[in-house]
N, C-alpha and C positions, 0 to 999 in steps of 0.2 A: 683251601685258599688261606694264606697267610694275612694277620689280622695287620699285616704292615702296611698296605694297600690301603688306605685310607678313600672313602667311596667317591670323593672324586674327581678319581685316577681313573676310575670303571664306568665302562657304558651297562646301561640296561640288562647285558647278557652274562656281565660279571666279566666282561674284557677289556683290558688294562688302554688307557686312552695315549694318542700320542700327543708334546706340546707343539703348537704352529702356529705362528701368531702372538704368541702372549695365551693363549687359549688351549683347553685340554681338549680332545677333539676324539670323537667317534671316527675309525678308521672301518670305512666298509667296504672290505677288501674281501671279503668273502672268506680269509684264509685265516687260519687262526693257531700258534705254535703254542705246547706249552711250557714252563721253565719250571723245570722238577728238580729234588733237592739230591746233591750227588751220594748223601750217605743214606740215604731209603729214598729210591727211585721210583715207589708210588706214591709218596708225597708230592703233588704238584701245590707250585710257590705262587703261580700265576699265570693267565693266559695272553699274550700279546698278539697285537693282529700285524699281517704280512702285507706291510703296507705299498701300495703299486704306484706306479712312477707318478701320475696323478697327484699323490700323496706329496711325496718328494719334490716335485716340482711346487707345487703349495707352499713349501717350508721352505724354499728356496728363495722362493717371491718373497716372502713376509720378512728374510733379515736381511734380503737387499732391498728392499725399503726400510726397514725397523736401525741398520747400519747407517745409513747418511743422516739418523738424529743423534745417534750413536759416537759419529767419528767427530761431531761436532762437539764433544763433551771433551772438557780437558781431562787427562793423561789420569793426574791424582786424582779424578772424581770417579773414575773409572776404577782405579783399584781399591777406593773405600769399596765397591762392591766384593771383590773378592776378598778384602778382610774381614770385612761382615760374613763372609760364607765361611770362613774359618775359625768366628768366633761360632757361629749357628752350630758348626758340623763338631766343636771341640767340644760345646754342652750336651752333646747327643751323640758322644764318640761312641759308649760300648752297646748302644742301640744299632748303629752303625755297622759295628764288627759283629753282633750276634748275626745280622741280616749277611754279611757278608759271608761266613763261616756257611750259614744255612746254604745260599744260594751256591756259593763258589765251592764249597768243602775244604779250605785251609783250617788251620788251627784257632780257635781262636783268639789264642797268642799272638800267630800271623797273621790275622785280618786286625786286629788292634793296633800291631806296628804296621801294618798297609796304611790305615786313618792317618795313625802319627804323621808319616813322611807324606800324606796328604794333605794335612796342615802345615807341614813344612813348603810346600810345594806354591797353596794358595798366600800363606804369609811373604814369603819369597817375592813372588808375581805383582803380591798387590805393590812392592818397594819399586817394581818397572817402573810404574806410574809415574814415579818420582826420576827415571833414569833413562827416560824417553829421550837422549840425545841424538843432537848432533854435532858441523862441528864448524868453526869458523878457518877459512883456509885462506892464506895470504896471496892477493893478487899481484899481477905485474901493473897494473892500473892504479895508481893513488887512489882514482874517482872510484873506484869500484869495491864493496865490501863481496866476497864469497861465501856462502854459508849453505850449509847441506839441511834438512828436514826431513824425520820420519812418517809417513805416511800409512795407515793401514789399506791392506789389497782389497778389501770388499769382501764376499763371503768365501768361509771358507767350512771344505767338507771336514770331519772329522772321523774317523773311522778306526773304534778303539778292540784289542782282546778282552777274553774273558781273563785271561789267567789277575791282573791286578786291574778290575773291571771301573773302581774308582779311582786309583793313582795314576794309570795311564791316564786315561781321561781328560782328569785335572792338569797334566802335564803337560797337553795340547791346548785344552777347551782355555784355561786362565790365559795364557800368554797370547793368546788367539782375542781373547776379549778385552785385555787392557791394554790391545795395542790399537783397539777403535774395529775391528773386524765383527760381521755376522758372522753367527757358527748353524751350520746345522751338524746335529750329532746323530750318529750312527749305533750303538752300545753291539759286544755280541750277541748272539742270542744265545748262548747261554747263561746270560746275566744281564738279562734286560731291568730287572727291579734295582741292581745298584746306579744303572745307569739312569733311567727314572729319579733314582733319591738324588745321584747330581744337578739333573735338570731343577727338580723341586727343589734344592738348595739354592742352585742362582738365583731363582725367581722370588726364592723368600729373601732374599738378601736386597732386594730393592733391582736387578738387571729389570731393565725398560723391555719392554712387551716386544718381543719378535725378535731380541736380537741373537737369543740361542733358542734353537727349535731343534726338537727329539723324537723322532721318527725309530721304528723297528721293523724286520723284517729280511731277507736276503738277501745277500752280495748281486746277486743277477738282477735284480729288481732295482731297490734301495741302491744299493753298494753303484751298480753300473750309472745311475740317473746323479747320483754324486758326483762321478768323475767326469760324465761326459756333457751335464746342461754347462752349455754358453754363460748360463750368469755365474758359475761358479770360478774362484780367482785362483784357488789353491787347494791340496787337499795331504791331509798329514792321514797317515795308516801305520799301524805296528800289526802284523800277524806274520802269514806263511809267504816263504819264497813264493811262488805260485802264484796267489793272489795278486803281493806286491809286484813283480814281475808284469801282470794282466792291466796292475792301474795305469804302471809307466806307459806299457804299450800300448793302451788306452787315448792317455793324456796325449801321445805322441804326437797321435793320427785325428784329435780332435779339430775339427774345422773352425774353429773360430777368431775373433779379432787377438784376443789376448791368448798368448799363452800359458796354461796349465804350469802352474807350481806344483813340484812334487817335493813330501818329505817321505821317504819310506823307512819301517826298518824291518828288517827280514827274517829273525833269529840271529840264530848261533849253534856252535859247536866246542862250546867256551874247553879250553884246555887246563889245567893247573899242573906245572912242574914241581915235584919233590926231590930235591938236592940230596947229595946224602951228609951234609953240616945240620939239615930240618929237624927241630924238635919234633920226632913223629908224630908223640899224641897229639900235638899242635896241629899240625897238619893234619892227622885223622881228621880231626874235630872240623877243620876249617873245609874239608873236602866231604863230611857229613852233612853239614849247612848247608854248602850250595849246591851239593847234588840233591839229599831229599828233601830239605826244605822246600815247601810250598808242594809238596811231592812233584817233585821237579819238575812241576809247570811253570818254568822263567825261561824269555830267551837268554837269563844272563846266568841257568843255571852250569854247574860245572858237569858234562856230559865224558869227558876223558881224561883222563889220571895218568899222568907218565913221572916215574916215578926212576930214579938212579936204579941200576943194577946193587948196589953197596947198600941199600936197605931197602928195594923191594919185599921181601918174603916176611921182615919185621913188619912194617908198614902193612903192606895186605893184612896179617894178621891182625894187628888194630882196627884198621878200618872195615873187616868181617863183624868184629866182635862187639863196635861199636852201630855196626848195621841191625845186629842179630836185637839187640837192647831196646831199638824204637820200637816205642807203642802203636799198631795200628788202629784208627777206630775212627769213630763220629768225633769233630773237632771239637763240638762242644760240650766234650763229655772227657775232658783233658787227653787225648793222646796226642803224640807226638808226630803224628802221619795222619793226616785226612786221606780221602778217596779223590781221583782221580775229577775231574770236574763231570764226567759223563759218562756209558757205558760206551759208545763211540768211542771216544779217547781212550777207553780201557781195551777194546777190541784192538783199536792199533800198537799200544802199546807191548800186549798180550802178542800180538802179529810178529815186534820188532826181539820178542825172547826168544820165539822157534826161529827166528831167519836168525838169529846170532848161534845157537844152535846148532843149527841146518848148515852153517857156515864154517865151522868148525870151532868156534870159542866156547870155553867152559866155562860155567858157572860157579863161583865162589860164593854166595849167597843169593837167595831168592827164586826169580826167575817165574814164578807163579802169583796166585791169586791163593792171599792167607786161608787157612780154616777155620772153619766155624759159621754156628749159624746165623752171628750178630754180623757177618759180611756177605750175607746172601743177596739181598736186597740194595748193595753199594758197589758204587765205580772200585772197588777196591785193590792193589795189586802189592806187589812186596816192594820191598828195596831192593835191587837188582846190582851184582856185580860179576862184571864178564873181564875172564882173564884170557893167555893166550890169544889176542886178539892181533889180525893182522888189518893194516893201512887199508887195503880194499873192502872191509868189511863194510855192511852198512851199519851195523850199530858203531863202526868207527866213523862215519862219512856223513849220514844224514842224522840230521835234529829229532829227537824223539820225544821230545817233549814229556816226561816221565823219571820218575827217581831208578835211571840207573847210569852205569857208571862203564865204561872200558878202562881196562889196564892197559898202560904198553909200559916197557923199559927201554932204558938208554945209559949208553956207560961212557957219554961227554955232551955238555951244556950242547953243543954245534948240534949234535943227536938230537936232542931233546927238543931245540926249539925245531930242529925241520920236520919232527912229525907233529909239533904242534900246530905247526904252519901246513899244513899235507891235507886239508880240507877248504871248501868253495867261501866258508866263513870267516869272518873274522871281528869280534864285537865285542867280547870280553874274553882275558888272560889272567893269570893267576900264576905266582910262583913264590912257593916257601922256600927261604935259604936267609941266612945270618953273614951272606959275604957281598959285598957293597961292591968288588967288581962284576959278579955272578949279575947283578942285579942290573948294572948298566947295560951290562952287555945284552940282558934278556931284554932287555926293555925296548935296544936300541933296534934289535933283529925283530921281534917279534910281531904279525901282522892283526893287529887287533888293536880297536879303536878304545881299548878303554884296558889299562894294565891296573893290577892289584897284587901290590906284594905285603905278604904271611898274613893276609886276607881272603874272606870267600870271595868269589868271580861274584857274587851277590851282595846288593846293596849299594843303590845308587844314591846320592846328594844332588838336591835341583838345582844346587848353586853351579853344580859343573857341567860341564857339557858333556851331552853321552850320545854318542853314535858308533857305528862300525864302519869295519872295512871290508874289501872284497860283495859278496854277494849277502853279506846282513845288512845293507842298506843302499842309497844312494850316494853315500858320501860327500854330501853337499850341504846340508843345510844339519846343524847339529839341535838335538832336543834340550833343553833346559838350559842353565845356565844363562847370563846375559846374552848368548850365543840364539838364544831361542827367539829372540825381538827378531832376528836377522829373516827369518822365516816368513813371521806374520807382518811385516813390514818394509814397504817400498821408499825408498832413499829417490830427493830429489834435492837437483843441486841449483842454488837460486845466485844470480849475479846484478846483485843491489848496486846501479849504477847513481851518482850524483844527481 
């Protein structure tokens, strides 16, 4: 049991408590998971209990009463709390990233810039407070003044991944709270202790008692009593098609007075185009980032590589040899690849080498699970890159969520972008090249809600708005940015007569 778990977070049996109410709370649920560390998978980190609708509805009740003391608090009072949780979390950042590295298995390099743009995120939100407008609109009426007001929806679900278990989070839970909202939070269960450390962060920060409540436990349970109780206003999720898919159709068919707010986001199948004007090593480099960075667990990581016919064979060969050079190992022990978050995620990802494989693409690097005995014990797999790959494949078609990589070539822009457009996704693009109408034109055609040029398809800013297109999202309501108030807040329009 990790000595981060502070005693009390834990009941009597050494199982980690949920918060409900303002209160750490014994969940007796009978069911109990545990969260083990992905680079030696007999280290268990903690045990959390599988908390039943009972639970959920509990935590439901307590921030739609703990919300209407809440909505009555002005705007800046609201985000002096999240500032104060960004000074909290910036004194205790590489306690933070060690915990994160353990639980999650990034680097922890990457769990340290996770924190950063997590303080970025809560610094950002708490300036809403300050930016809670509306607007004043001119009548036909002399007697009459028009003026709109923001309004918070009442509570709202939160249902965050594992893969950046604190940044996501905060990029929902903040904007959800300084716009006067109850949150109940959801964390995965593979990272149930970072998401605990957020709860226990708001609550250190001075958030009034009930108004975010942290519940753990399973999508069918948890997850379904989130989307389908009547008190609930709205419900923001980032994980799998599938899931996402389940909430909408959920929310759909829910019977009640108000209608169900969805934000969803689904993945990706991010593409990066290589020109042949691209400084290759540039490009290597910027396509080794976001594909095995985070060992390519991001939906915004770069999954296909299409790359001109006129420096293909150059390029691969960099981008092998700059594959071959990463360190695999324990994040906290400087390599440059952590393990996979789980051995589940390694089984599928292991799954998606032979169907590539099986399918007829060949392997240029990897394609296995390293040797040795220091990776016996770990989610561990290689960097993976498949060539020869055609449009129907699945490791060209579906999200795989792991560091690897499809080739394709093309020998015109028009090429290039239709097979990067040739997939259900569309969420993040990518395209090296030094020619400024190359770039209009990629930008103008290409179906993806969030373009990066001679940049990784990774690495988002909270000041902008990030969403997809096609099947990586809803396409409605966008995450971050000023764009993100529009989500957690109901506009009404007031006509101030004489």
């Amino acid at each position: 049991m990790t000595p981060a778990v502070a005693e009390r977070y834990l009941d009597k049996e050494g199982v980690c408590r949920n918060l409900i109410g303002g209160e750490w709370v014994q969940v007796d649920s009978g069911e109990v998971f545990e969260d083990t560390n992905p680079a030696d998978t007999r280290q268990v980190l903690a045990r959390f209990p599988k908390a039943n609708r009972e639970t959920v509805k509990a935590a439901i009740d307590a921030a739609g009463e703990a919300q209407k003391k809440w909505a009555e608090v002005p705007p800046p009072e609201r985000a002096r709390v999240l500032f104060k949780a960004a000074e909290i979390l910036d004194a205790e950042k590489d306690e933070y990233a060690k915990l994160l590295t353990t639980e999650e298995g990034k680097t922890l390099a990457e769990s340290a810039g996770e924190i950063t743009r997590t303080l970025g995120v809560l610094r950002f939100f708490s300036g809403s407070g300050y930016r809670m407008y509306g607007q004043v609109i001119p009548s036909d009426d002399p007697k009459v003044q028009i003026y709109t007001r923001r309004e918070p929806l009442g509570v709202v679900s939160i249902i965050t991944p594992w893969n950046f278990p604190i940044l996501l989070a905060s990029w929902k839970i903040a904007p959800a709270l300084v716009a006067g909202n109850g949150v109940v939070f959801k964390p995965a269960s593979y990272t149930p202790l970072m998401g605990m450390r957020l709860a226990s962060l708001f609550e250190r920060s001075g958030l009034p008692k009930g108004v975010l409540n942290f519940v753990t436990g399973s999508g069918e349970a948890v997850g379904d009593e989130m989307v389908r109780n009547p008190n609930v206003a709205a419900v923001s999720f980032t994980g799998s098609n599938t899931v996402g898919q389940s909430i909408q159709s959920a929310a759909s068919s829910r019977k009640t007075l108000n209608i169900l707010r969805v934000q969803l986001e689904m993945g990706g199948k991010n593409p990066t185009l290589v020109m042949d004007d691209a400084e290759l090593d540039n490009a290597a480099n910027i396509v080794v980032r976001a594909a095995f960075g985070v060992t390519g667990q991001s939906c915004s990581a770069t999954e296909r590589v299409i790359v001109h016919d006129r420096v293909y064979d150059s390029f691969l060969r960099k981008l092998v040899d700059k594959a071959s050079r990463l360190r695999i190992g324990n994040g906290l022990e400087g390599a440059d690849m952590g393990p996979l978050v789980s051995m589940t995620e390694r089984k599928k990802v292991l799954g998606y080498f032979e169907a590539g494989k099986g399918e007829g693409a060949q392997i240029a690097y990897g394609g296995g699970v390293p040797a040795g005995e220091q990776y016996a014990h770990g989610a561990y797999v290689q960097p993976t890159i498949f060539t020869d790959v055609s449009a129907n494949m699945s490791v060209a078609q579906e999200e795989i969520f792991g560091p690897v990589v499809a080739m394709f070539r093309f020998s015109n822009l028009d090429e290039g972008i239709e097979i990067a457009n040739s997939v259900e996704y569309g969420l993040l693009s990518s395209i090296c090249t030094n020619n400024l109408s190359v770039i209009q034109e990629f930008v103008k055609k290409i179906k993806a809600g969030v373009v990066r040029v001679n940049r990784p398809t990774t690495g988002i800013e909270p000041q902008a708005p990030f969403g997809g297109m096609k099947k990586s999202g809803t396409n409605t309501y966008r995450e971050n940015g000023d764009q993100a108030i529009e989500f957690y807040t109901q506009m009404k329009t007031v006509y101030l007569g004489a």
